[in-house]
N, C-alpha and C positions, 0 to 999 in steps of 0.2 A: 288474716288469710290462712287458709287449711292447706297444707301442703300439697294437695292433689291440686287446688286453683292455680298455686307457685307454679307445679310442673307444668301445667294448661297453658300458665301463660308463657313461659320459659318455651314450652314447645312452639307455640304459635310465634315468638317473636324468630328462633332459629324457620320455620318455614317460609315467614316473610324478608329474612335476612338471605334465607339461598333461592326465592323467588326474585329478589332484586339483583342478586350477582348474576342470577342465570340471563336475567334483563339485560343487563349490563354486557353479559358477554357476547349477545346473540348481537347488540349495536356493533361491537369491536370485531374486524374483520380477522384478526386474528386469533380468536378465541371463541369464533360465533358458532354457535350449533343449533340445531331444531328446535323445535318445539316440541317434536316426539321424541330427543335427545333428554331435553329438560322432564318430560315425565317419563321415560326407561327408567333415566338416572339420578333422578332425586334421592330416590332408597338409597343406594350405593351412597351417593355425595356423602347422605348422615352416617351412614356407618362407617366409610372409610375416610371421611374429608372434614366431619363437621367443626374441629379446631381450626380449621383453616376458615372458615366462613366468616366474614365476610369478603376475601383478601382474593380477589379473582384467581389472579395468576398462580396463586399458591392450590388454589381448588383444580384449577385445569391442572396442573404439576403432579398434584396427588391421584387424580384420577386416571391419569400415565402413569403414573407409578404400581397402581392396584388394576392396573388392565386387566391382568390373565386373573382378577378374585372377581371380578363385576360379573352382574349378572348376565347370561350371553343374550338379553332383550338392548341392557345398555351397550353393552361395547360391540353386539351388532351394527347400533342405529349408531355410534359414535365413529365407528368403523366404513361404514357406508357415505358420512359427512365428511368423514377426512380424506376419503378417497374423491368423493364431488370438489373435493379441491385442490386436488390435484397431488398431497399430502398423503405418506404411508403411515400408514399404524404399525409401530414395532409389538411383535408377538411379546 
């Protein structure tokens, strides 16, 4: 295998692995977000979260954590979902 195939698939397994947590979280009432959440903030997720993937709770943590660095499309739409439940978003 040629290293660029290694990275291909290395990439693709990391997309299907925060494709399935976002799955996962959108089921869990405590951790669920959009659909427009999941693609604002997938970018974000790998640049600031992607050690943490697979591990939910640790991704939702970390993207609390990097709120004020996310892009203002994510933590608009994540901003917007936490206030439809009733839930503040700390600056």
């Amino acid at each position: 295998m040629t290293a660029s195939f290694r990275r291909t698939i290395r990439q693709a397994g990391a997309v299907l692995a925060f494709a399935a947590a976002m799955t996962v979280l959108s089921a869990q009432p405590s951790f669920a977000f959009s659909a427009e959440a999941q693609q604002m903030c997938t970018t974000d997720a790998f640049r600031f979260c992607s050690s943490d993937i697979p591990n939910i709770p640790a991704i939702t943590a970390c993207m609390f954590k990097h709120r004020t660095e996310l892009s203002s499309g994510c933590r608009a739409v994540m901003d917007r979902d936490l206030a439809g439940r009733g839930k503040v978003a700390a600056n």
